[in-house]
N, C-alpha and C positions, 0 to 999 in steps of 0.2 A: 671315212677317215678313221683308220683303227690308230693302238696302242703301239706305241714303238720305245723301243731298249734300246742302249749302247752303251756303251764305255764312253769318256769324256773323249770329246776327240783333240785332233792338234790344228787348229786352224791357224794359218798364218796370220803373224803378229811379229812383233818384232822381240829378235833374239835378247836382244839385250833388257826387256821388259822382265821375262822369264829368269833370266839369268840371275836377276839380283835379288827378285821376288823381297820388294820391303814387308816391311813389315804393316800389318792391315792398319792397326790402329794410328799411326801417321798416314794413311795413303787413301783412306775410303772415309769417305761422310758418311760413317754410322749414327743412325738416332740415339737419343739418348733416353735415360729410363726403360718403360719396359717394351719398346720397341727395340731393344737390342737384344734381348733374347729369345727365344725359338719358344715357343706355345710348348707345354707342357701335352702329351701322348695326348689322354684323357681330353684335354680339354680341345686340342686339335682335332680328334675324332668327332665329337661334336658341333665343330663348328661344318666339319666336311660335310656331313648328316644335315646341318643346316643351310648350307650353298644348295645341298641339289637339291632339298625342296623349296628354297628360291628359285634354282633354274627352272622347274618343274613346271612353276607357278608365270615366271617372265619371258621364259623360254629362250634367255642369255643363257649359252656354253659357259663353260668355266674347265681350266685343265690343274688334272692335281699332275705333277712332278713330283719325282719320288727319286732321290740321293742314296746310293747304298757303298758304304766301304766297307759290310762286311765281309768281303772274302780277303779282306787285307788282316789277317791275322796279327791281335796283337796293337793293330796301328786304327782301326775303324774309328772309335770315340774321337782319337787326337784329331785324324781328317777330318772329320764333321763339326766338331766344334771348330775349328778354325774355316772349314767352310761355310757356317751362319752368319757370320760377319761379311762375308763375302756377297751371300743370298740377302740378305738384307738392306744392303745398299745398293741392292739391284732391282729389288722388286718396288711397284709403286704402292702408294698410299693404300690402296683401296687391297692389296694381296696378302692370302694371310702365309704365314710362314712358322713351323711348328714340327714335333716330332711325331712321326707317321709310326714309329718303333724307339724308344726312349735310344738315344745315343744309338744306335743302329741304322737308324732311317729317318733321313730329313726330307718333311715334306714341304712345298709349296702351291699353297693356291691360288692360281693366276683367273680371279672375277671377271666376269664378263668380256669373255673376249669375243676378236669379232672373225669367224672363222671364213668369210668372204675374201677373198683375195687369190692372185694366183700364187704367191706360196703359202702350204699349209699351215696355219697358226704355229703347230706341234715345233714346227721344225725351225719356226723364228723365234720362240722360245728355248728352243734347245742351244740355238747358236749363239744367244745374247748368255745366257747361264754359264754355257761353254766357255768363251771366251773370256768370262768375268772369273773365274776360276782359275784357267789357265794365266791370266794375267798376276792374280794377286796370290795363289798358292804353289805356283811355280807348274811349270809340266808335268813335272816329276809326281808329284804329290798328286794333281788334278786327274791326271789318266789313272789312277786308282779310285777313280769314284766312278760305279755306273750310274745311270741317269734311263731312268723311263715315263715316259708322259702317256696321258689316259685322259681323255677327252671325255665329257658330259655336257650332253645325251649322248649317248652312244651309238653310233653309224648299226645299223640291224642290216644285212644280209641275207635277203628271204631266202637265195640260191648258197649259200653257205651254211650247209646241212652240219658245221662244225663249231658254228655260234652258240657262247655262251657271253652272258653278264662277264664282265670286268668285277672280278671280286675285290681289286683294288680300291675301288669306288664304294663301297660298302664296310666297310672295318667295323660296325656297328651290329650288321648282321651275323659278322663271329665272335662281339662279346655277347650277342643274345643267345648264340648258343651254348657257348662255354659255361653262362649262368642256368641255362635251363639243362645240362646235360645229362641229368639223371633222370627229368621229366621225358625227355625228348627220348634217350633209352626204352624208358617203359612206354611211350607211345608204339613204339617199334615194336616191341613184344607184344603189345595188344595187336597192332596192325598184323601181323603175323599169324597169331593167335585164332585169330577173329576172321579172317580170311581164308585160311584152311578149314578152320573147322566148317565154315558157310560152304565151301566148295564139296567138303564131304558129304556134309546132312543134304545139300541141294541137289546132290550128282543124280539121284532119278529124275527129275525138274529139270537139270540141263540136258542131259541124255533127250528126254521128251521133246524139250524145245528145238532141239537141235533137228530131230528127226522132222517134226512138223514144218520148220524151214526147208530141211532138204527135199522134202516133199513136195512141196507149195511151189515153189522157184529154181530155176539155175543159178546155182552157183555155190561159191563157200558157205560153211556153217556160221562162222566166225569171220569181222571184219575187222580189220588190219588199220587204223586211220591214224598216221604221224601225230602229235602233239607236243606241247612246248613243256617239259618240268620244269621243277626248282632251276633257276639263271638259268630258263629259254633253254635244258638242256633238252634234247628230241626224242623222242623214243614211242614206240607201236600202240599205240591205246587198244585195247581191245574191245568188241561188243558185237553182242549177237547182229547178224546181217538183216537189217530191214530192208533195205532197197533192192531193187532189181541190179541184177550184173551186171557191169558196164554201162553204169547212169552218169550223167552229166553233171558233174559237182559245181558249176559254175553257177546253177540257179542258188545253193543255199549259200555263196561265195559272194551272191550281189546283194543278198538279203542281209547278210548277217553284218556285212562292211556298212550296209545303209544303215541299219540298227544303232549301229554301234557310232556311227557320225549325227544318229538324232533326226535322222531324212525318211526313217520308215520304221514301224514298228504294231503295225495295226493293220489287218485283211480288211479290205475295202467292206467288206461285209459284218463287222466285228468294229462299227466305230465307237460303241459304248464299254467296250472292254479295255484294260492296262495293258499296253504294248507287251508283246510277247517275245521273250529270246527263243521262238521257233518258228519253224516252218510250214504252215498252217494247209490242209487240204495239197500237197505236196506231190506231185505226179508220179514222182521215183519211191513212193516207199509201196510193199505189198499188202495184202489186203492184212497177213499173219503181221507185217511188222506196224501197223497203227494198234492193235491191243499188246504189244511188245514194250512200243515207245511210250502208248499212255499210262503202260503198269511202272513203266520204267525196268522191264526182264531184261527189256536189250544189254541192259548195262551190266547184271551178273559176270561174263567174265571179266569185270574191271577189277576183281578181286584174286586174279591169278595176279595183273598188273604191281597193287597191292601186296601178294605173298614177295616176289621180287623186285619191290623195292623203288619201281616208277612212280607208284603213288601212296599216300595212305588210305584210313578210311574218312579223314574229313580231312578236308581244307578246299583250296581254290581249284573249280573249274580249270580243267588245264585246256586252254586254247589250241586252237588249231593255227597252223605258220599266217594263211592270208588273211588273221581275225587280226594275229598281232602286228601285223603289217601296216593297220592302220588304227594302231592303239594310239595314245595322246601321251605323252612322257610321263603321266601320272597315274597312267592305265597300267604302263607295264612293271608297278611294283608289286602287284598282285602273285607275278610268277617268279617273284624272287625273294620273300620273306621266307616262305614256307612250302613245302612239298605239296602238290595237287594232289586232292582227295575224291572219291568217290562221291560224296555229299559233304557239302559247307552251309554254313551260315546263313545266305540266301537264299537258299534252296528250301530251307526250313521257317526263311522270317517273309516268303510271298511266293517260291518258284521262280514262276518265269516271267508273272506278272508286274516285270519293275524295268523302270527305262536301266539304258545299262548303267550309266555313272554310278546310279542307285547300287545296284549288285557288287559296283567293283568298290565303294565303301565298304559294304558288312564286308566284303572280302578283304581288306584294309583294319577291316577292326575286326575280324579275328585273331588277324596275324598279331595287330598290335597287345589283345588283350589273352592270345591263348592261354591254355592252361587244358589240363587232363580232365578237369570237372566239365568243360566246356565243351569236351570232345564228347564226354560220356551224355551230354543233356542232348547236343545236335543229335548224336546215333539214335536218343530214345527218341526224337521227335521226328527222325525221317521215315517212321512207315507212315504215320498221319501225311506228310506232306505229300507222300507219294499217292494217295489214296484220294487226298482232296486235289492234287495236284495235277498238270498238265502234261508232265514228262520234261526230262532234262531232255539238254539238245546234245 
């Protein structure tokens, strides 16, 4: 069930309702005190932030509605405030109702709703709003407000290679960056920086590694593998080719989904060791790509990735489409705070030896606590990890 836009529409109702359009405050049981006006930007977005890690947590949907007259030049404030009156004696107890954009954008948040049924939730909220509008600000007035609703959790589309996050649903993650915007710059510059320059001083190290592949095996130098960025966007991860040509991705596709649901995480032969986010004794890789994987070289070109802009140098493991396929709604915030990095947090605070929930916290709290010092302690600490470490997957 995606996101859907409109202009208010005109449903049938009777003319003469429209026609005379009274006036609200004779005509609507509006509450009194401070349920009669609209939540303040600020304090709306906060509560928004607060609903979805409730839903996250209960796994009740909830839909934000979002009111816009600004293309009504001139006229957008007068509509909307006289449409909050409207909204508010429409919604129930439990919905909160606030501004999404001070006087520009009325939101409402419709709590737990129950998205079972054969018409779409989206669209029985759209028609109850709609025609409460229509009734009480006249035609005239109400076809000047569009109207878009955004459903949380969000319907994910494995086969829709065009999915991203609803950044509607987030307002929180644009004032984190608007505040760190000059940190987040200089991350950029380092990422840059710091990626080229490794790809220069390393070019006879890649050259070698590459020959030694093409040597060893058929096929590419370099593997091509989809992955999910910042808001689930897609894009080509790069990494030196360990596997044989034409191998079967379904074996690490059954493994990594059981991992990740808590069903498997240990080689029958390995029951004294912490579950591993990898592949263990693996049929499809070459004999060059296990001292590749365990140094972690495979991963070197993720640093071209890096110069343009897919990824950084630290943050969140960027998933593959059928890992996040069967993420848990509190999994998938991981790929939407922050840009995927070559090395993160967890990588540095155990590897690979942590169930996942484990991994996708520190990956949670780095997003929540970054900072440029934080970046600079992960990079000094990932040649140790690499060295004591098992290899990223």
């Amino acid at each position: 069930m995606g996101n859907s836009y409109s202009r208010v529409a005109s449903p049938e109702i009777l003319d003469s309702t429209n026609k005379f359009a009274p006036k609200l405050s004779h005509q609507l049981d509006i509450h009194s005190g401070s349920e009669g006006k609209a939540l303040a930007e600020g304090v709306f977005h906060s509560l928004l932030t607060h609903e979805r890690r409730r839903a996250e947590r209960s796994r009740k949907p909830f839909v934000l509605m979002l009111l816009d007259a600004n293309l009504e030049d001139g006229s957008a404030a007068e509509i909307l405030k006289r449409a909050v009156d409207v909204v508010l004696a429409s919604k129930r107890e439990t919905d909160l109702v606030g501004w999404y954009k001070s006087d520009v954008i009325l939101g409402i948040i419709f709590t737990e709703v129950n998205v079972e049924g054969e018409r779409p939730i989206t669209e029985t909220l759209r028609s109850k709003i709609e025609t409460a509008l229509i009734k009480y600000l006249g035609r005239e007035s109400a076809v000047k407000i569009s109207m878009s609703l955004h459903l949380f959790p969000e319907s994910w589309d494995k086969d829709h290679t065009g999915w991203t996050a609803d950044s509607k649903l987030y307002p929180d993650l644009k004032r984190k960056v608007s505040r760190k915007r000059l940190p987040l710059v200089i991350k950029r510059v380092m990422d840059m920086a710091f990626s080229a320059g490794l790809l220069l001083v390393l070019s006879p190290l890649l050259a070698a590694i590459a020959a030694i592949i093409k040597l060893t095996s058929k096929g590419p130098v370099v593997y091509e593998q989809e992955r999910l960025g910042q808001f689930g966007q897609r894009f080509q991860c790069l990494k030196f080719r360990t596997m044989y040509a034409n191998n079967d991705p379904k074996i690490h596709q059954e493994y990594v989904q059981q991992f990740i649901a808590g069903k498997d995480g240990l080689d029958q032969s390995e029951k004294s060791e912490k579950p591993v986010y990898k592949l263990t004794k693996d049929p499809r890789i070459t004999s060059i790509g296990h001292f590749l994987r365990k140094t972690s070289l495979d991963e070197l070109p993720q640093f071209w990735n890096v110069l343009r802009g897919d990824m950084s140098l630290v943050g969140p493991r960027p998933p593959v489409p059928y890992e996040f396929e069967v993420y848990d709604i509190w999994h998938r915030r991981r790929v939407l705070e922050i840009k995927p990095g070559v090395t993160g947090l967890w990588q540095v605070s155990g590897r690979n030896r942590m169930v996942f929930d484990e991994m996708v916290r520190l990956d949670l709290r780095y997003c929540q606590t970054w900072s440029l010092w934080l970046d600079v302690k992960i990079l000094v600490a990932t040649p140790r990890a690499v060295f004591n470490g098992g290899g990223a997957c």
